[in-house]
Backbone bond lengths (Angstrom), bond angles and torsions (degrees), N, CA, C in turn:
res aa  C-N    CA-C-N  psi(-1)  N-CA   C-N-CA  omega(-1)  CA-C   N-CA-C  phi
1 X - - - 1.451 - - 1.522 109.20 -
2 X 1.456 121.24 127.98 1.351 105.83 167.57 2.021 120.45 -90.07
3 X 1.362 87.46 157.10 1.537 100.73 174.53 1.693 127.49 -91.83
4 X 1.030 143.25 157.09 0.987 154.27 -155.70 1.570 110.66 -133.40
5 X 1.034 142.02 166.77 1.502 164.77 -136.43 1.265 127.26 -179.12
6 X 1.276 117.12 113.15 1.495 133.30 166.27 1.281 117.62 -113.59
7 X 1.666 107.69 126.56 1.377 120.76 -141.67 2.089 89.41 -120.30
8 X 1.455 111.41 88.28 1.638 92.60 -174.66 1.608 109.14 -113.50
9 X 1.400 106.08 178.71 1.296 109.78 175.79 1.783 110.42 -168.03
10 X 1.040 100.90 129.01 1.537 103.37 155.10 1.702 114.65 -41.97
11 X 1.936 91.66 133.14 1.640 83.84 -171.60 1.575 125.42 -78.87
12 X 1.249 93.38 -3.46 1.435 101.15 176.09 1.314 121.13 -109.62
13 X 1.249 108.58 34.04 1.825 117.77 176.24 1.459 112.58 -141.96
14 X 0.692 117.10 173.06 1.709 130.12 161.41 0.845 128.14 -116.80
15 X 1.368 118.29 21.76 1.548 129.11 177.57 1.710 100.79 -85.87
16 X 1.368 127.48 121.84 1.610 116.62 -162.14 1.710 73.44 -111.24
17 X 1.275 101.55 156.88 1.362 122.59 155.25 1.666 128.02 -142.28
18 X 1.327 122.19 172.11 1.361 121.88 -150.96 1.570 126.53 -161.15
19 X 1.308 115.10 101.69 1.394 114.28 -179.15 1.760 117.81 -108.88
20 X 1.172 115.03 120.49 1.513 119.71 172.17 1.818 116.55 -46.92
21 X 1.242 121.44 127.69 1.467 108.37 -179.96 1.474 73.77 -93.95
22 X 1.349 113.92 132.81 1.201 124.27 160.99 2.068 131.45 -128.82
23 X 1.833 75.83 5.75 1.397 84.18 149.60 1.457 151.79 -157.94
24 X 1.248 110.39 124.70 1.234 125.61 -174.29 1.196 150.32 -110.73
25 X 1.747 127.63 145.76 1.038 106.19 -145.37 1.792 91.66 -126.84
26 X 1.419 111.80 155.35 1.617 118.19 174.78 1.480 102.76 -90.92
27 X 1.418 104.71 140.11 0.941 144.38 -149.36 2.211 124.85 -114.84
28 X 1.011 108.78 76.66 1.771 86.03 -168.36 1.510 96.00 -163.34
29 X 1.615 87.22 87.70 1.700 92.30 153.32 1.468 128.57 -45.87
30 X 1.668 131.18 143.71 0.972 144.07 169.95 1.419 114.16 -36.88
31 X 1.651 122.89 -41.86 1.221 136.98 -160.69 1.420 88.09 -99.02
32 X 1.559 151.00 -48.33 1.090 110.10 -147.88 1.404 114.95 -101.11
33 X 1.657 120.50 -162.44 1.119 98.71 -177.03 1.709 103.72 -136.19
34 X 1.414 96.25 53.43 1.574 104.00 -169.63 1.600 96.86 -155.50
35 X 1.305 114.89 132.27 1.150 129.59 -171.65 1.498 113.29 -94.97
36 X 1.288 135.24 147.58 1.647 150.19 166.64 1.070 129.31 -110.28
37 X 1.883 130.00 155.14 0.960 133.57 127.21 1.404 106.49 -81.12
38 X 1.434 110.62 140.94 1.762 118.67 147.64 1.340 113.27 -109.43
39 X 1.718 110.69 123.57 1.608 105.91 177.07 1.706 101.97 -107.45
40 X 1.618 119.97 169.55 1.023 125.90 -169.51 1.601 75.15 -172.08
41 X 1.539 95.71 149.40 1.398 142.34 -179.54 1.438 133.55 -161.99
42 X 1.295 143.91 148.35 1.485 146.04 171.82 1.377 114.32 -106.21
43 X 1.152 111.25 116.61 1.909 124.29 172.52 1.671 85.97 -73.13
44 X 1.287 123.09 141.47 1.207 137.41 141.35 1.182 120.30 -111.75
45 X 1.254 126.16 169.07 1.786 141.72 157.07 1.772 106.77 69.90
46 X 1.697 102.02 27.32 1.639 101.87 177.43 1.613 111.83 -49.05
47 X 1.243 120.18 174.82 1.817 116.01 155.84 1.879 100.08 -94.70
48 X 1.106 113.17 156.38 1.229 115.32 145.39 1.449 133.36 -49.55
49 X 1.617 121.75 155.93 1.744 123.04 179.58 1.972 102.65 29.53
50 X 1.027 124.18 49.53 1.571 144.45 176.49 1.859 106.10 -102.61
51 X 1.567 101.22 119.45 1.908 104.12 166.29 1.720 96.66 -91.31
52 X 1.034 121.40 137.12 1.337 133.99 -169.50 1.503 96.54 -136.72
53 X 1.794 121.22 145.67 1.329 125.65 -169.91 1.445 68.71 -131.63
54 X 1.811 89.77 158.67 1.684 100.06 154.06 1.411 93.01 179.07
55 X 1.456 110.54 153.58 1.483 146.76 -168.34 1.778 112.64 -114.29
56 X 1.253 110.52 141.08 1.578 117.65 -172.69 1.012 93.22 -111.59
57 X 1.711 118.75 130.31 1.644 101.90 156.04 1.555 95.49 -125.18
58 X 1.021 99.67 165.05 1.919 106.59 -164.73 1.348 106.58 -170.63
59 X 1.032 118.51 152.58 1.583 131.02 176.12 1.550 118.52 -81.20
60 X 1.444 112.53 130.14 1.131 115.17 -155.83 1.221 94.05 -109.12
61 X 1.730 116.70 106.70 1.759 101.08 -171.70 1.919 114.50 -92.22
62 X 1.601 114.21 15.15 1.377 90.96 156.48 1.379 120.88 -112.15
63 X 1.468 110.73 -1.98 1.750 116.80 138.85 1.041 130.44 -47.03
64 X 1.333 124.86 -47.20 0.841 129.09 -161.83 1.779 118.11 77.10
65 X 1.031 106.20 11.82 2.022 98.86 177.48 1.455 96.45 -153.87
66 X 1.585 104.39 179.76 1.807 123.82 176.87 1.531 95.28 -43.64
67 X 1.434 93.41 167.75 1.630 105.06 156.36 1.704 92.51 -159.82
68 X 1.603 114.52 153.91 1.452 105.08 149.25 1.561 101.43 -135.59
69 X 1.297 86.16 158.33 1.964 110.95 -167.35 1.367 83.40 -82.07
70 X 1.600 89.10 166.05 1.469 125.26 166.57 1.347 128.10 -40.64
71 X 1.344 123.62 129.92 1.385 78.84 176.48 1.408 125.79 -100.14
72 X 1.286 122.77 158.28 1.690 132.44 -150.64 1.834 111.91 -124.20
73 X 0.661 139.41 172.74 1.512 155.52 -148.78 1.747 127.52 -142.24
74 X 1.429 119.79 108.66 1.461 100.87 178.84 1.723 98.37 -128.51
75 X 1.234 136.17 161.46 0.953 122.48 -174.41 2.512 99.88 -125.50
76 X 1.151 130.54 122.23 0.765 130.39 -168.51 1.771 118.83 -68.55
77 X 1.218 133.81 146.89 1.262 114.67 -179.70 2.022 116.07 -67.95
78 X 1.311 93.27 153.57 1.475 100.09 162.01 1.688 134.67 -71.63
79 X 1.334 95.32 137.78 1.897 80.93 -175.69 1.545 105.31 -97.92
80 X 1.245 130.14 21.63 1.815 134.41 160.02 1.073 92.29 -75.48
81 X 1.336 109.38 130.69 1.852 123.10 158.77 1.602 100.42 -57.12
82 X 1.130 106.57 -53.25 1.279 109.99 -166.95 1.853 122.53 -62.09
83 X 1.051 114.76 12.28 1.429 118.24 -165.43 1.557 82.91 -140.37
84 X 1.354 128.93 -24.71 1.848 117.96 171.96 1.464 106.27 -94.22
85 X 1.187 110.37 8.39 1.837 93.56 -164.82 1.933 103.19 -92.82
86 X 1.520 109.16 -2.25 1.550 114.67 167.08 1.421 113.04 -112.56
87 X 1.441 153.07 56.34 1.584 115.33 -148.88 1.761 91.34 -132.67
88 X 1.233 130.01 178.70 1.373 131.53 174.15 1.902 107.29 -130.35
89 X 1.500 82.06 146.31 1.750 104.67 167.43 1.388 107.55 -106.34
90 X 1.339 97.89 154.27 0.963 105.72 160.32 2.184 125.72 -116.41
91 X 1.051 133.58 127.11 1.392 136.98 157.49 1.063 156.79 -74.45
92 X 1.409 128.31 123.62 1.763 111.60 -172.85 0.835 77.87 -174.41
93 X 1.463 95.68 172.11 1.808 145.91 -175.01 1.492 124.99 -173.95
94 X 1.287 127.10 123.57 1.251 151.47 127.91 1.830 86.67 110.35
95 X 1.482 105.75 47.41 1.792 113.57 162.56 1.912 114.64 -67.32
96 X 0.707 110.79 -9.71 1.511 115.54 169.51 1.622 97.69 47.48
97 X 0.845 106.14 -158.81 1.576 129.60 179.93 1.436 128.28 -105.11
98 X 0.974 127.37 30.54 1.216 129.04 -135.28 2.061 102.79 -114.41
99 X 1.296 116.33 -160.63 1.775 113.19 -169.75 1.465 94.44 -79.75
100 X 1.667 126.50 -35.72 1.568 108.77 -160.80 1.806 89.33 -84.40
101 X 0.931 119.76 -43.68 1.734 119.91 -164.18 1.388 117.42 -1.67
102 X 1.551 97.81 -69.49 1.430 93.83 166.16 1.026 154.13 -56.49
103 X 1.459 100.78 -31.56 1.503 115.06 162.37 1.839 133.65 -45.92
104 X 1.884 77.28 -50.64 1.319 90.79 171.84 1.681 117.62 -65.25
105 X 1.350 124.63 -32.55 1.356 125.90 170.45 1.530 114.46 -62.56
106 X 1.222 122.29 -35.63 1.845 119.92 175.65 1.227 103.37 -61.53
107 X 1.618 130.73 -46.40 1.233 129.43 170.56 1.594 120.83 -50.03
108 X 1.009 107.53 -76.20 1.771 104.93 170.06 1.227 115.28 -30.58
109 X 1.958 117.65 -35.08 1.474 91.54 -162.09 1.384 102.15 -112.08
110 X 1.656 113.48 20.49 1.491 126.98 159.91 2.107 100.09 -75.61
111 X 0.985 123.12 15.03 1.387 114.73 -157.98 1.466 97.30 -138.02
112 X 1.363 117.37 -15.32 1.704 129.74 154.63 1.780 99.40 81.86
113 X 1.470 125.14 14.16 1.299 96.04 -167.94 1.499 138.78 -52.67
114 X 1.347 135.70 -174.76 1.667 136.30 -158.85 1.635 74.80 -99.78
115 X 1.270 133.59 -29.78 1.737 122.81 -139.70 1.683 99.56 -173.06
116 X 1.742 120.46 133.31 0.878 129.53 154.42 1.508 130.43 -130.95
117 X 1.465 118.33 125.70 1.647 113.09 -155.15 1.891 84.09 -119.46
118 X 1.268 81.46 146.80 1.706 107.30 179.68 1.243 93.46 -151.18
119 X 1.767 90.83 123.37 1.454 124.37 158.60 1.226 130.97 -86.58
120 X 1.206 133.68 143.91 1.460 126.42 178.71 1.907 107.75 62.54
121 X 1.432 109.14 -160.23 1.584 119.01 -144.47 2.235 91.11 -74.63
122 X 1.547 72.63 127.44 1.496 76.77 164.25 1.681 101.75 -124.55
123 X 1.864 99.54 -62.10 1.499 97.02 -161.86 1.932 107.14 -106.71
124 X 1.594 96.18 23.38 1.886 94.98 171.13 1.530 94.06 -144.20
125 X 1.372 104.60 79.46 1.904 115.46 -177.83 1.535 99.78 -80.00
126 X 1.249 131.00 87.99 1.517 145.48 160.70 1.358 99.12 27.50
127 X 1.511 121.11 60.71 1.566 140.46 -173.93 1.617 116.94 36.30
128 X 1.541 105.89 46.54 1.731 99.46 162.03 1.592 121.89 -79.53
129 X 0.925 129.29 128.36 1.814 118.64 -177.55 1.588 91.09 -34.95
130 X 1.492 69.90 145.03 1.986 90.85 146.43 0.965 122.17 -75.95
């Protein structure tokens, strides 16, 4: 199985840091007809109220070589009561991959939430291309 890499950093440092996803699991609903990796990993030792960037690089097995993603943005919660005692989530489940997806993601993140949880199929949509 190959592993994958997340490459993060506080945005206001240059201190890069780096955890191996090293584990993964196969993936293949009954119904579909396209097979997966699913990776999962734990960031530890964030700071609090922290903008954090970070980049994926992972093996692209119908390339055949590396790739690294974009790079992307999470921002950590605050530990002031007073700056959590107003904040918004956001919710979903089973957005697949599909033409609005994205759309729907610019929206959510026009809405700034602290946290967004998705249930069910995000990144193994019952084998639609990516």
């Amino acid at each position: 199985m190959c592993n994958a890499t997340i490459n993060y950093w506080a945005r206001d440092s240059n201190l890069q840091n780096n955890v191996t996803i090293a584990q993964n699991v196969y993936y293949k609903a009954p119904e579909a007809k396209a097979e997966r990796l699913v990776y999962s990993t734990k960031i530890s030792g964030l700071d609090p109220d922290t903008l954090y960037d970070f980049e994926i690089s992972y093996f692209d097995i119908r390339a055949n070589n590396q790739k690294l993603s974009s790079t992307k943005s999470f921002r950590t919660f605050p530990n002031d009561p007073e700056e959590v005692s107003n904040f918004s989530v956001a919710f979903g489940g089973d957005i697949g991959n599909l033409n609005d997806t994205l759309a729907m993601h610019e929206v959510v993140a026009t809405r700034n939430p602290y946290a967004v949880f998705v249930g069910g199929d995000l990144a193994h949509d019952r084998g639609f291309q990516e």
